[in-house]
C-alpha positions as CSV (number, residue, x, y, z in Angstrom):
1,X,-3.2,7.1,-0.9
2,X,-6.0,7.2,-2.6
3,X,-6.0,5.5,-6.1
4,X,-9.1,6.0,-9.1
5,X,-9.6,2.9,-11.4
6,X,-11.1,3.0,-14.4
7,X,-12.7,0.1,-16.6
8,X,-13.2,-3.7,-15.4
9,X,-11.0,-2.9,-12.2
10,X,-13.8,-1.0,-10.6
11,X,-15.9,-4.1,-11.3
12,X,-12.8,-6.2,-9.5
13,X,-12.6,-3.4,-6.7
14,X,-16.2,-2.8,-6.1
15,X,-14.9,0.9,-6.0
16,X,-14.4,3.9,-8.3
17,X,-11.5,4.4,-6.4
18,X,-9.8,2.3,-3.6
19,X,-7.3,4.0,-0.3
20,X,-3.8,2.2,-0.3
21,X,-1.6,2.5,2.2
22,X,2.1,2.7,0.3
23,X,5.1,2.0,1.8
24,X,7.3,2.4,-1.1
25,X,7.5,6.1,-3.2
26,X,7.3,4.6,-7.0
27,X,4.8,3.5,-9.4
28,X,5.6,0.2,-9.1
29,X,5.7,-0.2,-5.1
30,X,1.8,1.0,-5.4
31,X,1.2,-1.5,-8.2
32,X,2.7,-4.0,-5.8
33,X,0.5,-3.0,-3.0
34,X,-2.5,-2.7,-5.6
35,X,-2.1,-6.3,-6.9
36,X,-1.7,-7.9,-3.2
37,X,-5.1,-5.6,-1.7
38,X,-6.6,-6.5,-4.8
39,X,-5.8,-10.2,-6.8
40,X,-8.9,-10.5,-9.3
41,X,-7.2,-7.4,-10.8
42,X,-3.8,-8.9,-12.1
43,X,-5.1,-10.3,-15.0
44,X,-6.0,-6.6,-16.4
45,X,-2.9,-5.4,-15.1
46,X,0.0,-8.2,-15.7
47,X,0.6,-10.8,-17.8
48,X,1.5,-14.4,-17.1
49,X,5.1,-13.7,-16.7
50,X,4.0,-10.9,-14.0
51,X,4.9,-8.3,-16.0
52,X,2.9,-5.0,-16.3
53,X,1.0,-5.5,-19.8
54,X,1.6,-2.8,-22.2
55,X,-1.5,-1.2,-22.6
56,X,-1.7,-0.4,-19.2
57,X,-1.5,3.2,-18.0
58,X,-0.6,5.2,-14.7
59,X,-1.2,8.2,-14.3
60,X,0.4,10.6,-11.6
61,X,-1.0,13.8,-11.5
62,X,-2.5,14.1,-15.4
63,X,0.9,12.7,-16.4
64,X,2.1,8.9,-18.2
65,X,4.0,7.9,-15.3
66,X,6.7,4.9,-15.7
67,X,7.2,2.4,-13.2
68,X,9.9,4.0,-11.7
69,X,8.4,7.2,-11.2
70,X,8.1,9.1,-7.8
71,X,4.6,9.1,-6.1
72,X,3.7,10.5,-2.6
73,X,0.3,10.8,-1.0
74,X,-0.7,14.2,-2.9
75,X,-0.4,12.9,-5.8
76,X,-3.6,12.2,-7.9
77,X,-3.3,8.5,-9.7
78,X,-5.5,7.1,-12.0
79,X,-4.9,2.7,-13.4
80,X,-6.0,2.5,-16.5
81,X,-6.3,-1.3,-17.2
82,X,-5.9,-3.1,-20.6
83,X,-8.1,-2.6,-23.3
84,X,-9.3,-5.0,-25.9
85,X,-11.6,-5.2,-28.8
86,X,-12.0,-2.4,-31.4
């Protein structure tokens, strides 16, 4: 599946976008899979509890997805990490 990233992830990917291989079919199974392929990410995407930080946004096909939310290999995602500042 392949997966865009926007912001410092593509700093902690090396990539624009990154190929994952997902086992799992929700938004949260590819987060999974996201954070183990790629560690220096987590602390854009989860806080210290592990939990997905607020600010952070999925996208599944132009769409705000939740973490529950269905995603097969046609799909189009996008990881929007964290912002900060102002």
């Amino acid at each position: 599946m392949n997966v865009e990233v926007y912001g410092p992830l593509r700093t902690a990917t090396g990539e624009k976008s990154v190929d994952l291989t997902v086992d799992g079919s929700t938004v949260s199974d590819l987060l999974d899979i996201f954070l183990d392929e790629y560690p220096r990410t987590a602390s854009q995407l989860v806080d210290d509890d592990g939990d997905l930080r607020p600010s952070v946004r999925v996208m599944v096909d132009g769409e705000k997805a939740t973490a529950d939310h269905p995603v097969s290999e046609h799909d189009e995602i996008k990881i929007f990490p964290a912002m900060r500042g102002g």
